[in-house]
N, C-alpha and C positions, 0 to 999 in steps of 0.2 A: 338819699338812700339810707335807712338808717343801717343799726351797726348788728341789727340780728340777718338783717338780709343779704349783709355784707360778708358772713362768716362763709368761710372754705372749709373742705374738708383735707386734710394732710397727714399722711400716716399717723391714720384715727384720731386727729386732732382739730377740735374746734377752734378756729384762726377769725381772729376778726382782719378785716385787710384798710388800716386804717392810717394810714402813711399819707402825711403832710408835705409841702414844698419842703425846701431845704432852707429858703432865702426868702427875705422880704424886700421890696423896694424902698428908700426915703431918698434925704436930701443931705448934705453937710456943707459945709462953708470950709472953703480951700483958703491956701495961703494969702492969696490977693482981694478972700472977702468976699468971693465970685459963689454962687450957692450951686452945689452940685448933683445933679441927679445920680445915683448909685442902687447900691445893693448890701443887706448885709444877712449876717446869718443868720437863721434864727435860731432860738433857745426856749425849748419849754420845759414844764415839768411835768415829771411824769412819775406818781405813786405806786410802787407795787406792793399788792396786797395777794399776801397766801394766805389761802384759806379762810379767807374773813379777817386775816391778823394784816396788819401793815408792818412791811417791812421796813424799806426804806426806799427815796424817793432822786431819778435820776434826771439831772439833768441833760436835753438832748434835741437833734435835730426835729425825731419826730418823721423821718422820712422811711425807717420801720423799724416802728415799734415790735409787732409781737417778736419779731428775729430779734433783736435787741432784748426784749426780759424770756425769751427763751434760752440765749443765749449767757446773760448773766446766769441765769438758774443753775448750769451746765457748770460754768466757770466756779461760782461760788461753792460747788457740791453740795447744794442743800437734798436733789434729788441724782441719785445714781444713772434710775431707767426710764428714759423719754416716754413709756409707755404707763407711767405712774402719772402724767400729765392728762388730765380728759380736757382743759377748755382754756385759753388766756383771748381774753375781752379786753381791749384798748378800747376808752369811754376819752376822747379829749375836752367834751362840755364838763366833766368830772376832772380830768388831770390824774383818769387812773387806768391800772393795767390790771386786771383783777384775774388770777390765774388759781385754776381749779383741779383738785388732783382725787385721783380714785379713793384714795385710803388714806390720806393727810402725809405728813412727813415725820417720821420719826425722830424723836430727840429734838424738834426745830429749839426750840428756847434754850437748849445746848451747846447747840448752833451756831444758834443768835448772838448767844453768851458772848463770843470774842470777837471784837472788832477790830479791823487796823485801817484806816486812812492813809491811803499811796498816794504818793507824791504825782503833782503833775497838774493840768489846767483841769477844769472839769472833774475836782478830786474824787476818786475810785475810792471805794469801800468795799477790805475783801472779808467772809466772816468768816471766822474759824482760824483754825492756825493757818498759815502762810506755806509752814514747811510741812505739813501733813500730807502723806503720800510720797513724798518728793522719790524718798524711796525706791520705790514702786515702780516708777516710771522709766521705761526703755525706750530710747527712741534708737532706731536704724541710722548705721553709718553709710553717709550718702555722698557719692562725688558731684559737689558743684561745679561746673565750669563758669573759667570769667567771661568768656563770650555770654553764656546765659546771663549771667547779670548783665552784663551790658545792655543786652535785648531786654531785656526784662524791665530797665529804667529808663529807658525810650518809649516801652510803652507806658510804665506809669505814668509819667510826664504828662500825658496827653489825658489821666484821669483825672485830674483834681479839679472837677468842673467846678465845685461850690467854691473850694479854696480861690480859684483865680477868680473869681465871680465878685466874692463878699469877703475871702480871708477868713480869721479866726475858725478854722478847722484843722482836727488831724482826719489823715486816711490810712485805711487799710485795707490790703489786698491777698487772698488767698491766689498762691500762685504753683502752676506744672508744667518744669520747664522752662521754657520762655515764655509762656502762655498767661494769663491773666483769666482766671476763673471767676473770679466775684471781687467786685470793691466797694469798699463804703467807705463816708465820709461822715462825719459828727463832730460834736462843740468838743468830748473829749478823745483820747485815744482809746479809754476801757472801753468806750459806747462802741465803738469801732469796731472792737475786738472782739466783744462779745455779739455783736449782732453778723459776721462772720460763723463762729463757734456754735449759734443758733442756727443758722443754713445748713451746718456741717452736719449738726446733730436730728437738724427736720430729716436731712436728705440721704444721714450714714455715709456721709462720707468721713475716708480715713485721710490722715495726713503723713502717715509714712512717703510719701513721693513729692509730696509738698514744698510750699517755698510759702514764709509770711512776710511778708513787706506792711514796715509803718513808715508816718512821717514825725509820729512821734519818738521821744527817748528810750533805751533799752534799757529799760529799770526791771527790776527783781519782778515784779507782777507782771509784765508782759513776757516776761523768760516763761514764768511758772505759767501764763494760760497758755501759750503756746506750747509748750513740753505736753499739758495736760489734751491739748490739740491730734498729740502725736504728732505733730510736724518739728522735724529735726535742724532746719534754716531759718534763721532772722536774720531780715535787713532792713535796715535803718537808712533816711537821711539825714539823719539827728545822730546822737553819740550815744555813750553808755555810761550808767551809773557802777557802782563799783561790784555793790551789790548783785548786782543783773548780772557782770560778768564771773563774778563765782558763783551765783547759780548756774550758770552756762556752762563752765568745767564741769563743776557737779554732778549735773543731769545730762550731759552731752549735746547742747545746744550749740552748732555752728551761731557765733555775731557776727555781722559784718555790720558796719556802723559807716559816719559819714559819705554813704554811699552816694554819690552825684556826677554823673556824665563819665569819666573815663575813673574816676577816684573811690575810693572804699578802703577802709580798714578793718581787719580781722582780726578781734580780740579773743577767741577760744575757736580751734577747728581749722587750722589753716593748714592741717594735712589732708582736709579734706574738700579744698579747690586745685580746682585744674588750673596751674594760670596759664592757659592756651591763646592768649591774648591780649598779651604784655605791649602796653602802650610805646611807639617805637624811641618815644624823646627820652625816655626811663630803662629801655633794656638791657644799655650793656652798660650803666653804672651803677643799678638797684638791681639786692636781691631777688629772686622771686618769693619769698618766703619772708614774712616778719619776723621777727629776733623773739624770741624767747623769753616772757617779761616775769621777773624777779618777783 
């Protein structure tokens, strides 16, 4: 089927629907020599081009794409209003994502101008200043309960199909509740992110009520797209950079980090868990509450 025939229609937006496996099959030779059938991840690339101009090119599963460079687009600020977007075309015999807008972007080469490279596997590229807007942004003070996280990392557990499959991926999950709303998985964590921030944005949904779950690190670029998300919780089964966690005061981002089975730590926001659920081999010789870090 080719990829005109392919296209949807989605709040007035031309979609191509061209989402690849996640994983490829081969072979590798084990410790004793023994040749093993497996799986592993895949990794393509993928060019996006505004407006005729090429931007820059991400690497990725590939399992969806246009949520993924709609979702960059969002995150980077290039465009404000999803309705300034008329068409994005994922071409893979090309290795391109060619995304088309009513009346161009103002200021892009401006834009363009400043680049930073974030740290992490699968490196992120954010453009523009980092802390522009930061400002700006309000997110609602929200009580999480530890029971909810608890529930809430029992069911991720059971998502990382690609992870347990082929390894080498992060995932990410928008979450309400104990509930699990949408997950992806990708070669990096931004892929993740942004293709998340793209559903949000096809779909208007808001993340005041929200929960973001990664399994990658709480560094300063994942603080700032999820603030820019409007969702007021990260968590992590990974840790935090240092950077990440003063953006977090900053902007009002609950961290919770090393989060795994009964375990979690709370770097910014720890007046705002319920601990309704205090593990019983830890309750009556720990705090409920972490110490206050200098």
């Amino acid at each position: 089927m080719s990829l005109t025939q392919q296209q949807v229609k989605a709040n007035g937006l031309q979609l191509t629907d061209a989402g690849l496996q996640a994983s490829t099959s081969t072979t590798a030779i084990d410790e004793y020599g023994q040749q093993r059938n497996g799986h592993i991840a895949a990794e393509r690339a993928l060019t996006i081009y505004l407006d005729k101009k090429e931007i820059v090119t991400l690497m990725t599963l590939g399992t969806q794409p246009e949520l993924l460079v709609l979702g960059w687009l969002r995150n980077q600020r290039l465009l404000p209003d999803i309705s300034q977007i008329k068409a994005i075309q994922v071409d893979w015999e090309t290795e391109s994502a060619v995304i088309t807008t009513h009346n161009g972007v103002d200021d892009l080469d401006v834009k363009l101008g400043r680049r930073t490279v974030t740290t992490g596997c699968g490196q992120g590229t954010v453009f523009g200043s980092l802390m522009d807007d930061i400002d700006k942004i309000k997110l609602p003070q929200v009580i999480t309960r530890q029971s909810t996280i608890y529930r809430l990392l029992k069911t991720l557990s059971e998502h990382n199909e690609v992870y347990k499959r082929a390894g080498a991926v992060h995932g990410c999950a928008l979450c309400q509740d104990h509930n699990m709303i949408h997950f992806v998985e990708d070669v990096g964590r931004h892929n993740a992110v942004d293709a998340i921030a793209g559903q949000m944005w096809l779909n208007d949904t808001h993340g005041h009520d929200k929960l973001f779950y990664t399994t990658g690190r709480l560094t300063s670029e994942m603080v700032i797209k999820v603030a820019q998300m409007g969702i007021p919780v990260l968590l992590s089964r990974s840790g935090v950079t240092e950077m990440g966690q003063a953006l977090a005061k900053k902007i009002g981002v609950t961290l919770i980090a090393r989060a795994k089975g009964r375990h979690f730590l709370i770097y910014n926001g720890a007046e705002f868990i319920d601990f309704d659920a205090i593990p019983e081999k830890i309750k009556k010789s720990q705090p409920t509450q972490i110490p206050q870090e200098s």
